[in-house]
KEFIFI-710668 format. One record per atom (N, C-alpha, C, O): x, y, z; chain; residue in one letter; atom name. Coordinates in Angstrom, 3 decimals. Atoms other than C-alpha are relative to their C-alpha. Layout:
BEGIN
PT     east    north       up chaine residu atome
PT        X        Y        Z      A      A    CA
...
//
This chain:
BEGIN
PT     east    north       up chaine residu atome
PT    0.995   -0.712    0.770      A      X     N
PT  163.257   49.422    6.766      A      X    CA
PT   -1.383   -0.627    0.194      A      X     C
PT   -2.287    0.083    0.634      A      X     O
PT    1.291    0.792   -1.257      A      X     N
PT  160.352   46.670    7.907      A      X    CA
PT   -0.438    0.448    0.712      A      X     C
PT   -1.569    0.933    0.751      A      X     O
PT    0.224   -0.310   -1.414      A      X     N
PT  160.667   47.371   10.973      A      X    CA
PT   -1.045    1.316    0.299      A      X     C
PT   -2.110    1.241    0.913      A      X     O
PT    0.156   -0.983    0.089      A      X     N
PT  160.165   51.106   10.478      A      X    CA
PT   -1.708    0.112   -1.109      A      X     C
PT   -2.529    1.016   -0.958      A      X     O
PT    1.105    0.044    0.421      A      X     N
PT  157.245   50.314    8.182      A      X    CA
PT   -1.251   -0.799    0.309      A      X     C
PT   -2.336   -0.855   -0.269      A      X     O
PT    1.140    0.843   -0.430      A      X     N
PT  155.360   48.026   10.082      A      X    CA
PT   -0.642    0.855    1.500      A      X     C
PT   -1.738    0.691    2.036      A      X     O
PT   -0.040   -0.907   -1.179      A      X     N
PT  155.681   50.550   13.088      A      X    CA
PT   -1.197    0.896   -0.530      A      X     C
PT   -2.329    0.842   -0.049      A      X     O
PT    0.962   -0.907    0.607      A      X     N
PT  153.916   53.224   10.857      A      X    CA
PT   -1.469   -0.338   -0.599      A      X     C
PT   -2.437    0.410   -0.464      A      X     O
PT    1.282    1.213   -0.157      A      X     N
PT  151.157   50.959   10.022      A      X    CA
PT   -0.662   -0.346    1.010      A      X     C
PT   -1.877   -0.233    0.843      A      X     O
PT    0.358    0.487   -0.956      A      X     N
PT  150.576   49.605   13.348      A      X    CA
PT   -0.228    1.411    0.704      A      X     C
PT   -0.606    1.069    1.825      A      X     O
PT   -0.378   -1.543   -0.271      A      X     N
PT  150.740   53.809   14.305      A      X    CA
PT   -1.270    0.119   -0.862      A      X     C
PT   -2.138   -0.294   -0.094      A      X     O
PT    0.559   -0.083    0.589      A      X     N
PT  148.335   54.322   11.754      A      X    CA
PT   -1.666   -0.668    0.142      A      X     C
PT   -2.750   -0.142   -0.113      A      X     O
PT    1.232    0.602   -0.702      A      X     N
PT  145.758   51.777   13.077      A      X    CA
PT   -0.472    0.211    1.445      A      X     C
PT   -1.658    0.143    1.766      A      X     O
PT    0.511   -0.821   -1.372      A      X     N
PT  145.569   53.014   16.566      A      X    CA
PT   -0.467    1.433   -0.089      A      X     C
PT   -1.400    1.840    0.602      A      X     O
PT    0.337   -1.158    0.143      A      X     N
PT  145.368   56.310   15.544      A      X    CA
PT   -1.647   -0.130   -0.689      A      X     C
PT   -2.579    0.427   -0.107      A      X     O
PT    1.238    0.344    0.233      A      X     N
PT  142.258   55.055   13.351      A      X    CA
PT   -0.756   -0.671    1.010      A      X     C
PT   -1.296    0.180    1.716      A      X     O
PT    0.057    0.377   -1.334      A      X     N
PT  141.228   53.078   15.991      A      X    CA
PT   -0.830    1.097    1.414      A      X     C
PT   -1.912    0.891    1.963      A      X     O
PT    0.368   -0.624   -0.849      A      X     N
PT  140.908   55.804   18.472      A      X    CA
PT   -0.784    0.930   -0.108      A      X     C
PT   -1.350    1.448    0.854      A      X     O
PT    1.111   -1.062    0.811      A      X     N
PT  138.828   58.228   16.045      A      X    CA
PT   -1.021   -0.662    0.429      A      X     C
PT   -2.000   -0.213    1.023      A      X     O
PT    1.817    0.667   -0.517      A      X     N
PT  136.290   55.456   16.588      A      X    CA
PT   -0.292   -0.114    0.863      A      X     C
PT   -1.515   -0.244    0.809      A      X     O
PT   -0.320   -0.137   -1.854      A      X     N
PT  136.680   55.418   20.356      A      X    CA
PT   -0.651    0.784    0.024      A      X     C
PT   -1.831    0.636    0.342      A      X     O
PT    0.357   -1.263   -0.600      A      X     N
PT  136.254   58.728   20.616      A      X    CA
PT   -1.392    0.396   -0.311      A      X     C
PT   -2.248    0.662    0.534      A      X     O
PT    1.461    0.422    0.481      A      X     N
PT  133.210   58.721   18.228      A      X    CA
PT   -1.336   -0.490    0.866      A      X     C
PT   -2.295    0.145    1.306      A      X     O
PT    0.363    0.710   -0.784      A      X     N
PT  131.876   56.092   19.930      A      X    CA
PT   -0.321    0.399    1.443      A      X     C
PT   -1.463    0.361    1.902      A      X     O
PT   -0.065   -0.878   -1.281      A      X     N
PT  132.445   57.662   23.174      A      X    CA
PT   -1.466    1.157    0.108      A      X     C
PT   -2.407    1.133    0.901      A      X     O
PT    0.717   -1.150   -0.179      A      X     N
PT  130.519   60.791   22.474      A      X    CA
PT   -1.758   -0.496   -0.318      A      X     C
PT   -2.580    0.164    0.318      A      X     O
PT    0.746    1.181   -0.266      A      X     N
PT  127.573   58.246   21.688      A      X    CA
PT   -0.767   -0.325    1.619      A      X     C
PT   -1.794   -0.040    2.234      A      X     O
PT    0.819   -0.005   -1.265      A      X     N
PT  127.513   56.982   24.782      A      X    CA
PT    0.007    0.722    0.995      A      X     C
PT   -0.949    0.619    1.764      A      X     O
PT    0.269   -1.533   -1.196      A      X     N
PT  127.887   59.805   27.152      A      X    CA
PT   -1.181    0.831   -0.796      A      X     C
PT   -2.051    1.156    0.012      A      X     O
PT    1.818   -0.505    0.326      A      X     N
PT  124.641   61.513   24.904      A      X    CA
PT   -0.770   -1.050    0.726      A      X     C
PT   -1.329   -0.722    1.773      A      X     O
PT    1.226    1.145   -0.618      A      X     N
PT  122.577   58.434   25.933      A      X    CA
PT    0.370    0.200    1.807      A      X     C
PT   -0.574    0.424    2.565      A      X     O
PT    0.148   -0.070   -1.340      A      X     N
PT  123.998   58.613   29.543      A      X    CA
PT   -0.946    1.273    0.381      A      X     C
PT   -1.952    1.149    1.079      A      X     O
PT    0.290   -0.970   -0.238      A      X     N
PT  123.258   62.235   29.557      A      X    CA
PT   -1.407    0.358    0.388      A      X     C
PT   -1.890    0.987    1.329      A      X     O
PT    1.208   -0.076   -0.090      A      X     N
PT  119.912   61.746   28.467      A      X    CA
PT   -0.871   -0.988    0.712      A      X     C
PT   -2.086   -0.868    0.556      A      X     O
PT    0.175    0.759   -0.528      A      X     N
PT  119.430   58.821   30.640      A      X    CA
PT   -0.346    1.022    1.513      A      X     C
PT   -0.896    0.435    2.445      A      X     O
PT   -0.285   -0.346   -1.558      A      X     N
PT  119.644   61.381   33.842      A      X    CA
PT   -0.591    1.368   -0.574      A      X     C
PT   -0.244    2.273    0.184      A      X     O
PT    0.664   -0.968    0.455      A      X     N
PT  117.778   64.100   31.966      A      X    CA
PT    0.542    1.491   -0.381      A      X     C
PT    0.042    2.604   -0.223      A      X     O
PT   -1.015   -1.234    0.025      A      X     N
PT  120.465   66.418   31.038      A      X    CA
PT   -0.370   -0.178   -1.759      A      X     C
PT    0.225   -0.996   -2.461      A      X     O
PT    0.322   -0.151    1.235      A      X     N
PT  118.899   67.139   27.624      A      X    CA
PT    0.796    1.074   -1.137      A      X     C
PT    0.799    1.027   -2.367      A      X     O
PT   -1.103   -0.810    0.525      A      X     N
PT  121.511   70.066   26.975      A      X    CA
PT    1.228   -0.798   -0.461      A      X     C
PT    1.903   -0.669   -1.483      A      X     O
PT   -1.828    0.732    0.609      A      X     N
PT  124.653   67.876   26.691      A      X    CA
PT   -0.021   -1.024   -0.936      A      X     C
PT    0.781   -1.473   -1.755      A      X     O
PT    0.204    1.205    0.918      A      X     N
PT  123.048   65.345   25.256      A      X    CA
PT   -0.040    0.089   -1.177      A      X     C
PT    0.280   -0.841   -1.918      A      X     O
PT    0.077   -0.042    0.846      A      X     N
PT  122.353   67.111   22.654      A      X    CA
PT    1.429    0.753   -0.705      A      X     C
PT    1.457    0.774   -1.935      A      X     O
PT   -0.893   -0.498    0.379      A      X     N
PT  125.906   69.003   22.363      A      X    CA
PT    0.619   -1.444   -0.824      A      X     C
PT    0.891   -1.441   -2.024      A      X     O
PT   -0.804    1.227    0.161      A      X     N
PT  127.498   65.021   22.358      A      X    CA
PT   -0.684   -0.389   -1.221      A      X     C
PT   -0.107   -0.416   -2.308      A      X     O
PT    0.084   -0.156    1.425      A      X     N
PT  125.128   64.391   19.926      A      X    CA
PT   -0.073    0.499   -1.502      A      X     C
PT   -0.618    0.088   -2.526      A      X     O
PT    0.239   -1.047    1.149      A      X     N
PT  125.517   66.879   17.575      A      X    CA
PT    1.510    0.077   -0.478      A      X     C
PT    1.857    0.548   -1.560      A      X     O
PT   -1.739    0.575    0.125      A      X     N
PT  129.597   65.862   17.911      A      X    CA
PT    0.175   -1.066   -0.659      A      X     C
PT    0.993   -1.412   -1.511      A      X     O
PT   -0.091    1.861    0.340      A      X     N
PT  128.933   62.422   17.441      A      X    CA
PT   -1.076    0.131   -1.554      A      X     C
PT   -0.616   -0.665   -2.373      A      X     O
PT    0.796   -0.352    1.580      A      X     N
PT  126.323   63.352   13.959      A      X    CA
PT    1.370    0.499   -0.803      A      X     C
PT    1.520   -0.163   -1.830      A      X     O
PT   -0.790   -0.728    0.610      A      X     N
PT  129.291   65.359   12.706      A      X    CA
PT    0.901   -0.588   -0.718      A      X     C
PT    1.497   -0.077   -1.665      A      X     O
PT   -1.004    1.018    0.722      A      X     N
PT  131.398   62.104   11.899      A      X    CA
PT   -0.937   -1.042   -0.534      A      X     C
PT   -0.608   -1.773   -1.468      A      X     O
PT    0.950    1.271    0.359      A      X     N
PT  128.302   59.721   11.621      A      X    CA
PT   -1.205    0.658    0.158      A      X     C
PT   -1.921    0.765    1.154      A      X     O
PT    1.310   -0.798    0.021      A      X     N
PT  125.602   61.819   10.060      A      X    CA
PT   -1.387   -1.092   -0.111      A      X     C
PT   -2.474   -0.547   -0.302      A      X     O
PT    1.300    0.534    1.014      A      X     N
PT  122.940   59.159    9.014      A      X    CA
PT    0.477   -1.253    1.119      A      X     C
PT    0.592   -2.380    0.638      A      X     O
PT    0.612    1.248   -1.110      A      X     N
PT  123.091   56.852   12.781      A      X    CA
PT   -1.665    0.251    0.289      A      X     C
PT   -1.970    1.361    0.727      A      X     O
PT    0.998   -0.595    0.032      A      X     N
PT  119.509   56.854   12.842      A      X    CA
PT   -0.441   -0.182    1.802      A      X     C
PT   -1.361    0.347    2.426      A      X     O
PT    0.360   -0.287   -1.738      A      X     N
PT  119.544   56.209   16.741      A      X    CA
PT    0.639    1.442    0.586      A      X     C
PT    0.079    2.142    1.430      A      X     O
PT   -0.442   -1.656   -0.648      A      X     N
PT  121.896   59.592   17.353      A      X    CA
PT   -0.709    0.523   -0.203      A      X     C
PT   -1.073    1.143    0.797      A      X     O
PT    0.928   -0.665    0.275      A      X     N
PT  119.140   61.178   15.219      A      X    CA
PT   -1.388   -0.135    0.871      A      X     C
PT   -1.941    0.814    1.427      A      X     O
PT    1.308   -0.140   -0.366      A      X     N
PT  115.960   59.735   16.467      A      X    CA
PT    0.353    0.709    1.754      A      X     C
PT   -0.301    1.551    2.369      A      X     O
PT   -0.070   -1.199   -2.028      A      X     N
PT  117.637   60.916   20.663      A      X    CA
PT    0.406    1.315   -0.059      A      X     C
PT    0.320    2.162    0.830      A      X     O
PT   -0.394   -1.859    0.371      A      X     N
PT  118.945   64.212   18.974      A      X    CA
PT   -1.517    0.534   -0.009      A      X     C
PT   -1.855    1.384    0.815      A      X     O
PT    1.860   -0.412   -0.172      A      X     N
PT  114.689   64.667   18.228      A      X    CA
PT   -0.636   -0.340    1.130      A      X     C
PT   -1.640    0.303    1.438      A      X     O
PT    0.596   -0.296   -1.262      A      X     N
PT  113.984   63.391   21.581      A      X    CA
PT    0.362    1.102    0.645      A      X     C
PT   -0.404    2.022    0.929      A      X     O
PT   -0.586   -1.555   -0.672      A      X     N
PT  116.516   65.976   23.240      A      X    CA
PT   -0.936    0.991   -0.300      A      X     C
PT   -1.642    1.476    0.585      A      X     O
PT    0.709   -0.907    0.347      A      X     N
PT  114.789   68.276   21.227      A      X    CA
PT   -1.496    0.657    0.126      A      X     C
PT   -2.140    1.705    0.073      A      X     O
PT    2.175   -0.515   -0.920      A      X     N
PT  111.042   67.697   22.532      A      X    CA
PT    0.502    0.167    1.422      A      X     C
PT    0.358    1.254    1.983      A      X     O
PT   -0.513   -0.397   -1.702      A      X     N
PT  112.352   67.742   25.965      A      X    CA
PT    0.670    1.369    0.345      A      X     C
PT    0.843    1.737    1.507      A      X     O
PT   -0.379   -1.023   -0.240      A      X     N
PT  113.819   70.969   25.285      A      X    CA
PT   -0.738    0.943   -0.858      A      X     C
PT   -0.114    1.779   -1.511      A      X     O
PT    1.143   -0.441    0.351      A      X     N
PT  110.884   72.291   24.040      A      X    CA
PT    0.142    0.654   -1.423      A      X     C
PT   -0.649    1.489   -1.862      A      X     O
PT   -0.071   -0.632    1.224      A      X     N
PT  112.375   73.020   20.616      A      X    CA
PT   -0.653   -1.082   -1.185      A      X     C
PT   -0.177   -1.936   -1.932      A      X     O
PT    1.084    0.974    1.108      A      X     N
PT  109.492   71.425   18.557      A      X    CA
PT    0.419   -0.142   -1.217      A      X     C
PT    0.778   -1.206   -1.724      A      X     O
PT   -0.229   -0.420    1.515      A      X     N
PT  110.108   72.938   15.226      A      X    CA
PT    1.379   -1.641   -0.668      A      X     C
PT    1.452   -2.686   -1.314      A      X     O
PT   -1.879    0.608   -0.143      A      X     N
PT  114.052   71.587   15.462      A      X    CA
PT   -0.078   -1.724   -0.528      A      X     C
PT    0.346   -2.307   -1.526      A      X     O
PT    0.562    1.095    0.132      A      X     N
PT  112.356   68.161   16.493      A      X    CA
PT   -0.893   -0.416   -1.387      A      X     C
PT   -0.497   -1.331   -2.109      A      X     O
PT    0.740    0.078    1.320      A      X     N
PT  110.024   68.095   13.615      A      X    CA
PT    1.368   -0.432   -0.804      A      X     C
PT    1.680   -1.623   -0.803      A      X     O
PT   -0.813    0.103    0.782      A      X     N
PT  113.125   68.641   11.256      A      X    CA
PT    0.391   -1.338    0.230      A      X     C
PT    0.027   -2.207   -0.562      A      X     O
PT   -0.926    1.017    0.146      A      X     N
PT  115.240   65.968   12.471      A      X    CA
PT   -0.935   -1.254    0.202      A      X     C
PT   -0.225   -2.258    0.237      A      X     O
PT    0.775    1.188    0.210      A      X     N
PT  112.022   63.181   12.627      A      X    CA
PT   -0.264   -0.253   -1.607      A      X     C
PT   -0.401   -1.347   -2.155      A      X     O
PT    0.125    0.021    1.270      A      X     N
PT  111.603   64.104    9.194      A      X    CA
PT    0.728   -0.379   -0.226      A      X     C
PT    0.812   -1.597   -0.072      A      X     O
PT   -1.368    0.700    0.403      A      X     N
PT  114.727   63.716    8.057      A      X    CA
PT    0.285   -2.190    0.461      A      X     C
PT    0.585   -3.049   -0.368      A      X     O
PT    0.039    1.101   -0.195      A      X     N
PT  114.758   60.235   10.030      A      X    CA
PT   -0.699   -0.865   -0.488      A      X     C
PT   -0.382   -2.027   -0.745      A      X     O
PT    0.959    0.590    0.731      A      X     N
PT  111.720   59.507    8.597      A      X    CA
PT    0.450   -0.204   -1.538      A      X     C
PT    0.566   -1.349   -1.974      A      X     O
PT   -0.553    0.482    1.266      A      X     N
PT  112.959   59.866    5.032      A      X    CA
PT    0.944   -0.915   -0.287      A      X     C
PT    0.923   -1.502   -1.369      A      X     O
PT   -0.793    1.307    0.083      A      X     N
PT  115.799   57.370    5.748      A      X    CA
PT   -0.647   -1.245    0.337      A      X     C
PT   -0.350   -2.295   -0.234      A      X     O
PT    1.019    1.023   -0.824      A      X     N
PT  113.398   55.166    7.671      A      X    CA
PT   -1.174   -0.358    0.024      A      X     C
PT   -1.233   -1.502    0.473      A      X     O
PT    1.626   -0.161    0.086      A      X     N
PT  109.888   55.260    7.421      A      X    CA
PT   -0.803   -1.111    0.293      A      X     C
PT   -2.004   -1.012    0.040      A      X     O
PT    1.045    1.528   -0.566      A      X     N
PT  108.436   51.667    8.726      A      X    CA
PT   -0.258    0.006    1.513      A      X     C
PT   -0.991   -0.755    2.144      A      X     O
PT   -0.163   -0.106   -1.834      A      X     N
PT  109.491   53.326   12.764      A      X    CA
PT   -1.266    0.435   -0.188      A      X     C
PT   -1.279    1.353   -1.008      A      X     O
PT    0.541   -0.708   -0.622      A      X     N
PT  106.119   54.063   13.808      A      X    CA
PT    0.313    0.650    0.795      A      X     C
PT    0.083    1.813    0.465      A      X     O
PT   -0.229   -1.068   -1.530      A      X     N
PT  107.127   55.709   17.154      A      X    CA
PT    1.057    1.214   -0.585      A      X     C
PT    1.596    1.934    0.255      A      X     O
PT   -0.705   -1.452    1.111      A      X     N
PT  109.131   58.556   14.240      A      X    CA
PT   -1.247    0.798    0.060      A      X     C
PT   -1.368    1.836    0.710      A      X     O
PT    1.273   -1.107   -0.010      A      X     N
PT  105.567   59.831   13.489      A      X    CA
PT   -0.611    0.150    0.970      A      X     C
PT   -1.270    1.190    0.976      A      X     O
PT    0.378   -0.110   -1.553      A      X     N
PT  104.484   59.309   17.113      A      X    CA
PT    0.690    1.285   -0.113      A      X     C
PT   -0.022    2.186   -0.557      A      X     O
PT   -0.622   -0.727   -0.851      A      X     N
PT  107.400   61.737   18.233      A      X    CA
PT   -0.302    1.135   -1.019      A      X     C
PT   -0.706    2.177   -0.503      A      X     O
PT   -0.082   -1.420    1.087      A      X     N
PT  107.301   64.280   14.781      A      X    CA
PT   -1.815    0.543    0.863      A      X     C
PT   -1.934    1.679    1.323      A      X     O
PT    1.048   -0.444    0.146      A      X     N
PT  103.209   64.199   15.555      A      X    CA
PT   -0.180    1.001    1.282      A      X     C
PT   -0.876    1.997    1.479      A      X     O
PT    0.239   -0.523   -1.543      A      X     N
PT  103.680   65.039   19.108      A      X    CA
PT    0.711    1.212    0.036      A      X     C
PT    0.249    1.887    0.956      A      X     O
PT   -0.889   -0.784    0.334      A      X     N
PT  106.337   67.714   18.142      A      X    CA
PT   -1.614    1.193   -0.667      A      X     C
PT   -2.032    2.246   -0.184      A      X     O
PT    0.862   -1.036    0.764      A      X     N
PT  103.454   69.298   15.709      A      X    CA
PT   -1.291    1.103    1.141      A      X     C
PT   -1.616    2.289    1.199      A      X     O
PT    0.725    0.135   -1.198      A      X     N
PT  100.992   68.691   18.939      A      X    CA
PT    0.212    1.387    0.501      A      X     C
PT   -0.454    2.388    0.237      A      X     O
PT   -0.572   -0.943   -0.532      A      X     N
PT  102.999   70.884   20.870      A      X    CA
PT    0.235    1.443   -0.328      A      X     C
PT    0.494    2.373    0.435      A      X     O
PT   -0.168   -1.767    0.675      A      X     N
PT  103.251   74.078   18.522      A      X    CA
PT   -1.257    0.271   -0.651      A      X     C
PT   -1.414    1.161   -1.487      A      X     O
PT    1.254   -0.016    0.547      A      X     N
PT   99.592   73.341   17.847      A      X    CA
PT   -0.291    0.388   -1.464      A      X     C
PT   -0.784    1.402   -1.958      A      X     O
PT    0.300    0.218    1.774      A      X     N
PT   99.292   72.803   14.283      A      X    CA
PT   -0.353   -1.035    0.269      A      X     C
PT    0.293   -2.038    0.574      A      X     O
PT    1.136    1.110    0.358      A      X     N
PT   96.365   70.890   14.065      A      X    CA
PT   -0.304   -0.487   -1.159      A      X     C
PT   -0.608   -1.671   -1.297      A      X     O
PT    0.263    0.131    1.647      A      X     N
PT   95.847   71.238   10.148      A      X    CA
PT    1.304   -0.876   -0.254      A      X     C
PT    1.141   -1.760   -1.094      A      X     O
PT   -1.397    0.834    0.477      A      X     N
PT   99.617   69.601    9.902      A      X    CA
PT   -0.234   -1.601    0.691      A      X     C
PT   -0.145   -2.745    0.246      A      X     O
PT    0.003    1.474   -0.716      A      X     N
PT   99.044   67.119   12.605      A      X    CA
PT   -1.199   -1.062   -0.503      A      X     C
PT   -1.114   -2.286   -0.605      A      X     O
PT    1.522    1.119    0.936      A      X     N
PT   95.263   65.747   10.907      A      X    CA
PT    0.772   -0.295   -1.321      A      X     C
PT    0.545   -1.416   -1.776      A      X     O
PT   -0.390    0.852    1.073      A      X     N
PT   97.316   65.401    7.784      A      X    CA
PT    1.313   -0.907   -0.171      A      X     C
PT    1.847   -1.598   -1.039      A      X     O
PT   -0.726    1.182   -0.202      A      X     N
PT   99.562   63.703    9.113      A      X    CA
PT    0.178   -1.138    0.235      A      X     C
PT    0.821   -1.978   -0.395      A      X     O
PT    0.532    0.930    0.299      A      X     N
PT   98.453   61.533   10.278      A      X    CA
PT   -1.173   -1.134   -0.646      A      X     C
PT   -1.251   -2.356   -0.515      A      X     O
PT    0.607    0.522    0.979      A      X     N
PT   96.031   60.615    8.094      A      X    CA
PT    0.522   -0.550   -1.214      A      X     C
PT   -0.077   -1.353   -1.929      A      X     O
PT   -1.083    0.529    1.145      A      X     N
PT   98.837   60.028    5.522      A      X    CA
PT    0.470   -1.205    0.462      A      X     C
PT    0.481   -2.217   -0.238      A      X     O
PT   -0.672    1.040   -0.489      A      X     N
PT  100.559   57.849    8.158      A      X    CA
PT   -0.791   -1.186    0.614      A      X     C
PT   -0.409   -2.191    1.213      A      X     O
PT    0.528    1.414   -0.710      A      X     N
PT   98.004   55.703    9.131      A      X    CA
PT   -1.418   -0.363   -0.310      A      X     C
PT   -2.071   -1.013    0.506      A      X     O
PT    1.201   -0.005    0.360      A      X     N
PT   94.697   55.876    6.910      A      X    CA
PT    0.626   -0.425   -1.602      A      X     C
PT   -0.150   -0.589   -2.544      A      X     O
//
């Protein structure tokens, strides 16, 4: 009866175990992805890899790079914000949100923005 319960245990930790693997995994194949400029997958892997570990603020801040590189500003905006509200001491967050605003030309958003963030 031991035996049989130390089995299911030890069964039980690999199986946990390999959730984080896989996790993990989808991690670093986004960063490869986006390492070689494949900004589509990168952002599928990370949007896999958010789904178990919503609040990594590195999946987030390369999920908002993906997102300027794929010219979806708005998107980007959202998820710097969001990073920003967990984070807020990253300068290079309001760099990438400002450059995001830049890009869809909102000038009135981007002067008060940074003027909040750095005046």
């Amino acid at each position: 009866m031991k035996l049989i319960l130390v089995f299911i245990i030890s069964f039980l930790g690999i199986f946990a175990y390999s959730k984080n693997t896989i996790s993990d995994n989808e991690y670093l194949l986004a960063s490869e992805c986006y390492n070689k400029s494949m900004f589509d997958s990168s952002s599928i892997y990370l949007e896999l890899y958010l789904k178990k570990n919503d609040t990594s603020l590195s999946a987030l801040k390369l999920l908002g790079l993906c997102n300027y590189n794929l010219t979806n500003y708005q998107k980007g905006i959202d998820i710097f914000t969001k990073v920003i509200s967990i984070r807020s001491d990253d300068a290079s967050l309001f760099n990438y949100r400002g450059s995001c605003y830049l890009k869809l030309l909102k000038y009135n958003d981007l002067r008060f923005l940074f003027s909040k963030s750095f005046f």
